[in-house]
Phi, psi and omega in degrees: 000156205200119198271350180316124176057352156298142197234155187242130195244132185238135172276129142292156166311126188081020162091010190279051232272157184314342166274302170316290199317295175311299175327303191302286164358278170321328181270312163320317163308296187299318177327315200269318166314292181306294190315302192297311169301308226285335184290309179327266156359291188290326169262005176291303180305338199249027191059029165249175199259148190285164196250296199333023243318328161302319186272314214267003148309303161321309151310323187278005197243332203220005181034244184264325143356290174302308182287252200352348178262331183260359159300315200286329213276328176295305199287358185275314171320311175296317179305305217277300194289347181298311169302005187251002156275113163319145177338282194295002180231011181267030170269294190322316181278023169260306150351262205312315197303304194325293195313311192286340189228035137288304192293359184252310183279356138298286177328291184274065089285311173296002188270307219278352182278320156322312174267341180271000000 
């Protein structure tokens, strides 16, 4: 038996392919973006402290302004790197971006469900 010029083809699950995937990925990324300023925001108003010591400098010199330059400036950083990913493994940057900051706006809605 002989594995020569055979190739491993990989599917997701439902018909899904790395590109839909990358897209669903990507719309989450804003999602998770808006989500991450707009709590933030809300909790800044209510007298808590940004924990990031990179942001909350940045808030305090440029406000909502600054973060939207340092949003901007991380998905500018994924674009530029995406293309050095093969297809099928180019989901991870909308991924890397998404994850840290659904989890940074859980994170202040439970800070901010605490103080109210």
């Amino acid at each position: 038996m002989s594995s020569e010029g055979a190739s491993v083809y990989h599917r997701l699950p439902g018909d899904v392919t790395p590109v839909d995937l990358e897209r669903l990925l990507w719309a989450v990324v804003v999602l998770a973006l808006v989500a991450d300023i707009v709590t933030t925001f809300i909790g800044l108003e209510l007298g808590l402290s940004e924990s990031n010591p990179a942001a909350r400098g940045i808030i305090e010199g440029y406000g909502v302004v600054g973060m939207l330059v340092l949003k901007a400036f991380a998905i500018t950083v994924g674009l530029v790197c995406r293309p050095l990913l093969e297809q099928k493994y180019r989901s991870i940057v909308p991924a890397g971006l998404a994850v840290p900051w659904l989890a940074a706006a859980i994170l202040n809605v439970y800070t901010i469900s605490a103080v109210i």
